[in-house]
C-alpha positions as CSV (number, residue, x, y, z in Angstrom):
1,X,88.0,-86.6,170.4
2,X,84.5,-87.6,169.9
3,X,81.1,-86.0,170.5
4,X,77.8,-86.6,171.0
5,X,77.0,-85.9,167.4
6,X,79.7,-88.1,165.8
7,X,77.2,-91.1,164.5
8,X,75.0,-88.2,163.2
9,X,77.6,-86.4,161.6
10,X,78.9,-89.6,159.7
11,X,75.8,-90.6,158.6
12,X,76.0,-87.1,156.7
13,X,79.2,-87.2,155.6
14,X,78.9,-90.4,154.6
15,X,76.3,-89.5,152.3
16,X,78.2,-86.5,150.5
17,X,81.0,-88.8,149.9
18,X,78.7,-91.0,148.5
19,X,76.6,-88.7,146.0
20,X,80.0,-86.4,145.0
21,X,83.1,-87.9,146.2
22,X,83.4,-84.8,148.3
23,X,88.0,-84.5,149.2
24,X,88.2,-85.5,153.0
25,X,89.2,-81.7,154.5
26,X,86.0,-80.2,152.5
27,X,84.1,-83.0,154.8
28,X,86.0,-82.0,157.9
29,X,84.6,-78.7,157.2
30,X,81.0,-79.9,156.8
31,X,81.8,-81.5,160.4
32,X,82.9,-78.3,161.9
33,X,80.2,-76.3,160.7
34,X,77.6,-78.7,162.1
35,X,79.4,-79.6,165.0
36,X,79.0,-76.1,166.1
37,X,75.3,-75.7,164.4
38,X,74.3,-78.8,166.8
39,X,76.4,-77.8,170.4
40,X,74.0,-74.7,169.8
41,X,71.0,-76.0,169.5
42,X,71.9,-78.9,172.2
43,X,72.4,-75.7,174.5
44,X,68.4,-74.7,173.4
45,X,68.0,-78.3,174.6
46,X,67.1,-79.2,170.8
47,X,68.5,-82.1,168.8
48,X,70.4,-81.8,165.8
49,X,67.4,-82.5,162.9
50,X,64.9,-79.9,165.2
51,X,65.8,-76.5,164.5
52,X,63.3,-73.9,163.0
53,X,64.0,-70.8,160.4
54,X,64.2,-68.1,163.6
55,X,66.8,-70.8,165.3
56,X,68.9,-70.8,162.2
57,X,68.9,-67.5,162.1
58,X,69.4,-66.8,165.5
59,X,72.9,-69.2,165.8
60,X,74.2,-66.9,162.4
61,X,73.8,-63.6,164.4
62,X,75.2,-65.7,167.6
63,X,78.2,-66.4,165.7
64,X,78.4,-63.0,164.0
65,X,77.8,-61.1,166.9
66,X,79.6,-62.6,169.9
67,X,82.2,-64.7,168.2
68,X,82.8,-61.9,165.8
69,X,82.5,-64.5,162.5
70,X,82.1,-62.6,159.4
71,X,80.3,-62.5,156.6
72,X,81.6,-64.9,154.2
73,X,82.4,-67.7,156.9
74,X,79.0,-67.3,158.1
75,X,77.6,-67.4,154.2
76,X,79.9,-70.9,153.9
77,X,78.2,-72.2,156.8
78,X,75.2,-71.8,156.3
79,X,75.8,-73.8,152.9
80,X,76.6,-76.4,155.1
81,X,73.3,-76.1,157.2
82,X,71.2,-76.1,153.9
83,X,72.7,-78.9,152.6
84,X,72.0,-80.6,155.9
85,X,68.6,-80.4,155.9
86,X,68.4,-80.9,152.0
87,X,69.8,-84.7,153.3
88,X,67.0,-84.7,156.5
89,X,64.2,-84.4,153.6
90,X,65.7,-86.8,151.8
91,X,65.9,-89.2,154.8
92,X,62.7,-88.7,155.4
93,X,63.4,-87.2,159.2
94,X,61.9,-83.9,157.8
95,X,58.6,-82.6,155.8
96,X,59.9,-79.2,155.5
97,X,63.1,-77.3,155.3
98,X,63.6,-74.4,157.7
99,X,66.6,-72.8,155.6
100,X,64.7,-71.9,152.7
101,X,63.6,-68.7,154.7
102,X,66.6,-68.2,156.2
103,X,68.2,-64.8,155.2
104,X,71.8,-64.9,154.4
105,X,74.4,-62.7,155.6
106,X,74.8,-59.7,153.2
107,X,78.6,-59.9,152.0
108,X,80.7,-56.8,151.3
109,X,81.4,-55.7,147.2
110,X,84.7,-55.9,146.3
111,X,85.7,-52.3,145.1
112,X,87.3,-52.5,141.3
113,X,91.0,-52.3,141.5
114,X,91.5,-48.4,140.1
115,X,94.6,-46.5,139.0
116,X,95.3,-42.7,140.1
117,X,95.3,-40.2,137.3
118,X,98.9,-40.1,137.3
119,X,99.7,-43.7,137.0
120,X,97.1,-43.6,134.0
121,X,99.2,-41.0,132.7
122,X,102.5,-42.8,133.7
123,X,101.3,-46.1,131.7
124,X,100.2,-44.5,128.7
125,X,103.3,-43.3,128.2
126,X,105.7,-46.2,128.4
127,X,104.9,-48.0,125.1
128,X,108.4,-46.5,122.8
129,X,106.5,-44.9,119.8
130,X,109.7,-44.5,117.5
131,X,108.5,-48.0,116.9
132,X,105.3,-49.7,115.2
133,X,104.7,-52.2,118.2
134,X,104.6,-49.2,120.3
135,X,102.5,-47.3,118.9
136,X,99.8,-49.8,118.4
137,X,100.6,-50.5,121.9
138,X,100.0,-46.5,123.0
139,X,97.0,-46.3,120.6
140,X,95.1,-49.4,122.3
141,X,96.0,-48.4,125.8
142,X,95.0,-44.6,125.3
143,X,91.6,-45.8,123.1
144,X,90.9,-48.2,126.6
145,X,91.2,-45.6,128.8
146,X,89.5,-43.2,126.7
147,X,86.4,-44.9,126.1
148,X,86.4,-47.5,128.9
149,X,86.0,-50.3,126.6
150,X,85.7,-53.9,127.8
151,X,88.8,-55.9,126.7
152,X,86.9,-58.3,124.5
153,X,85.4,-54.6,122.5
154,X,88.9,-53.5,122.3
155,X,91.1,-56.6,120.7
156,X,87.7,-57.1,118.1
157,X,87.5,-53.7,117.3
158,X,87.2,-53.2,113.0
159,X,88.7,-50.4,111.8
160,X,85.3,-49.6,110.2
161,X,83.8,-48.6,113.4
162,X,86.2,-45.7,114.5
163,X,85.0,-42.3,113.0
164,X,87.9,-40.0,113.8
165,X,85.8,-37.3,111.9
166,X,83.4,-37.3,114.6
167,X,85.9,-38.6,117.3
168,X,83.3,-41.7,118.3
169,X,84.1,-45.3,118.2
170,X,81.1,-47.8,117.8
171,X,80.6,-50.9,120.0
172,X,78.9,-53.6,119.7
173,X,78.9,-54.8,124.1
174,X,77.2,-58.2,126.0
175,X,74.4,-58.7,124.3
176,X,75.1,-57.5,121.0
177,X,74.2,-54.0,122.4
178,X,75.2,-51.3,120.4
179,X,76.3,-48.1,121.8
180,X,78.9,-44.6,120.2
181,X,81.0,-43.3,122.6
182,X,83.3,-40.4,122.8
183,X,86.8,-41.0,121.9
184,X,88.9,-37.7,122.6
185,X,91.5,-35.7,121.4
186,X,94.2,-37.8,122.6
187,X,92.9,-41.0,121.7
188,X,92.1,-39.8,117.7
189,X,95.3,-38.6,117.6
190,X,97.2,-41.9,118.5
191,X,94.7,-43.9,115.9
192,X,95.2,-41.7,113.4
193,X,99.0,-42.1,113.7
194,X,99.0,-45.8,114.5
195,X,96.5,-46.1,111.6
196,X,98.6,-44.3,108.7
197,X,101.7,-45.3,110.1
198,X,102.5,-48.7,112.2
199,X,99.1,-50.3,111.3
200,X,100.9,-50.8,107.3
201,X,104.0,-51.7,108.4
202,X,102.6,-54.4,110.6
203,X,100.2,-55.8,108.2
204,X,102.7,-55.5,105.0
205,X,100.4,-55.2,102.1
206,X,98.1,-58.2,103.9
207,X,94.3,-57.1,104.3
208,X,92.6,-57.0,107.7
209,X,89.4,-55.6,108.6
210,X,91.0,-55.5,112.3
211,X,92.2,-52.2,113.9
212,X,94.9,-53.5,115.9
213,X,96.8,-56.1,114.1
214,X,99.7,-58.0,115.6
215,X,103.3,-58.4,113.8
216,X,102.2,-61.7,111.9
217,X,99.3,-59.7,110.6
218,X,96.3,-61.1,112.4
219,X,94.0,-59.6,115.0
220,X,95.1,-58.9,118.6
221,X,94.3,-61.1,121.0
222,X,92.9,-61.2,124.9
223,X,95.4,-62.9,126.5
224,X,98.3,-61.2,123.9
225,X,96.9,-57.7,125.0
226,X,96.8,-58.9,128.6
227,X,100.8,-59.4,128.6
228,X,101.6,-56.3,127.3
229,X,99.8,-54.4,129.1
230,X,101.6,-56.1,132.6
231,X,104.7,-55.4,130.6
232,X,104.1,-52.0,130.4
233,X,102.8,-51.5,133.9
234,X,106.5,-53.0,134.6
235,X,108.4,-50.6,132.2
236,X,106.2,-47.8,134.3
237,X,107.5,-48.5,137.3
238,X,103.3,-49.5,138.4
239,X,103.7,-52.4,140.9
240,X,99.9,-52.4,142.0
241,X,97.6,-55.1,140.2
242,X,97.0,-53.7,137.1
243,X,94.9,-56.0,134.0
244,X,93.2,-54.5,131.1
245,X,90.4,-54.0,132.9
246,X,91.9,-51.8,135.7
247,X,91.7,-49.2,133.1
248,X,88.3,-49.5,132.4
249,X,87.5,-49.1,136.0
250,X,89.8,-46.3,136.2
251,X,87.7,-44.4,133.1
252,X,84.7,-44.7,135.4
253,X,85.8,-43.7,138.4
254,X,88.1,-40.2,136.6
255,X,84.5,-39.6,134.9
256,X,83.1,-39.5,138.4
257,X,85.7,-37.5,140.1
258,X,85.1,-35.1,137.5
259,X,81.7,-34.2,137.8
260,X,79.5,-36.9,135.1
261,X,76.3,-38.2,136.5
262,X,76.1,-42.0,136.8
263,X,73.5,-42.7,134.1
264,X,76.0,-41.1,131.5
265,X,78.5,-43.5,133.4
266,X,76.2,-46.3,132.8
267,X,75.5,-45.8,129.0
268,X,79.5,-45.0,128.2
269,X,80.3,-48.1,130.1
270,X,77.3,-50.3,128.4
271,X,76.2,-51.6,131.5
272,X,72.1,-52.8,131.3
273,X,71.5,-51.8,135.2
274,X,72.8,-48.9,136.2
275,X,73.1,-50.8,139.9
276,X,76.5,-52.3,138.1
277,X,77.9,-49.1,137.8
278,X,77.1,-47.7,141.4
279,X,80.3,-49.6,142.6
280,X,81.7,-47.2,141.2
281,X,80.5,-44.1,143.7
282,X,81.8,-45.9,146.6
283,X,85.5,-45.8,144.9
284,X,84.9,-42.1,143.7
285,X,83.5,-41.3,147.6
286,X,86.7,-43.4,149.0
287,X,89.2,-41.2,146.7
288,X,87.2,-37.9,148.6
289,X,87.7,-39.0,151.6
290,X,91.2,-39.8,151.1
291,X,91.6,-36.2,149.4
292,X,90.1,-34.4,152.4
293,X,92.4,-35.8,154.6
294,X,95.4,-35.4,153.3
295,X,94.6,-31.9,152.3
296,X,91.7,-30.7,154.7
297,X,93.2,-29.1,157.8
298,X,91.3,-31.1,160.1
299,X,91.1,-33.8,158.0
């Protein structure tokens, strides 16, 4: 079916073909975007290469709020229109380019993927610590979850920086930045057992300045600590999503539950903008609301 913006819209495409050997449905989206760009402005009684900044903008909120597009779609096309008129400058058909002012739509944070304080509870215990695997395995999950490290601080974590004495572990985060955070009870007490019992069985009279070591002596890895914790999830009966990282989330979020103040939040987690770690509230507020419900009686 053709339109009256067909030679237009080839002489586009043609182009981005041309300068990145664009796949032929990612140009059939370029056409749909723009087809419906220029049936909007032919309706304004403007042609395709004549739209202003406030047009633009007013064909978004058209197609936000009477065709009930969201966010993201509307954030894709207007890629589309911005490289458009990238190509009409190039062309020479345009001295200026009207989407450079051009707001775009303001798309939704994903909320991190959490676990309830049960299921935290519920995975910590399903490594089997009558072995030395498991309880490496139980001292690296309970030392993520109580300190909210990132995966990367975990698995390259020297034995030299725990201080059970003092029950703080030292990090060195993104950056290089340095920061001590709190360990617990819990936590010291699975080191401390790993550490004088499965941490010498494992590394057999070989020298590593790693605290967790793996079977064959060496230190852990990312992706090596990434299976077992999935394994465990399984063993724990936890079908949600679940990656090492789900318990870091989950530290921040308990800490909020509980009654700490974001900036503390912020400096346990190591984050350099606090604006990272208010994600966080939304989950905390979303956990409240779910609460009062279910137990509120006119929730």
């Amino acid at each position: 079916m053709t339109s009256p913006f067909d030679a237009e819209l080839d002489r586009f495409c043609d182009a981005l073909w041309l300068e990145d050997g664009l796949a032929p449905l990612t140009l059939e989206s370029y056409r749909r975007d723009l087809t419906q760009l220029f049936a909007w402005l032919a309706e304004q009684s403007l042609a395709p290469d004549q739209a202003d900044a406030q047009q633009i903008q007013a064909f978004l909120a058209h197609r936000h709020v009477d065709e009930k597009i969201g966010a993201r779609s509307l954030a894709r096309q207007l890629t589309t229109i911005k490289r458009y008129h990238r190509w009409l400058l190039r062309e020479g058909r345009r001295s200026d380019d009207p989407t450079l002012t051009v707001d775009p739509p303001r798309l939704p944070k994903p909320l991190p993927k959490s676990l309830s304080e049960s299921d935290v509870e519920t995975l910590l215990a399903a490594p089997d610590v009558d072995t030395p695997l498991g309880q490496r395995d139980r001292a690296m999950l309970e030392t993520l979850y109580a300190a909210g490290l990132r995966v990367s601080e975990l698995v390259n974590l020297p034995l030299a920086a725990v201080s059970l004495s003092d029950g703080i572990v030292r990090i060195y985060g993104k950056g290089g930045k340095e920061r001590l955070v709190p360990l617990g009870e819990d936590a010291q007490d699975w080191i401390k057992r790993y550490a004088l019992e499965a941490r010498p069985h494992l590394l057999k009279g070989r020298g590593s300045a790693a605290l967790f070591v793996t079977e064959r002596g060496g230190a852990m890895t990312r992706q090596m600590f990434w299976y077992l914790i999935k394994r465990h999830a399984h063993t724990a009966g936890i079908s949600k999503f679940l990656s090492p990282h789900t318990l870091r989330h989950a530290f921040a979020t308990h800490l909020l539950n509980h009654g700490a103040d974001l900036r503390t939040v912020q400096e346990l987690l190591g984050h350099a903008d606090i604006s990272t770690t208010q994600i966080y509230t939304y989950v905390a507020q979303e956990r409240l609301k779910t609460l009062h419900q279910k137990h509120h009686p006119r929730g």
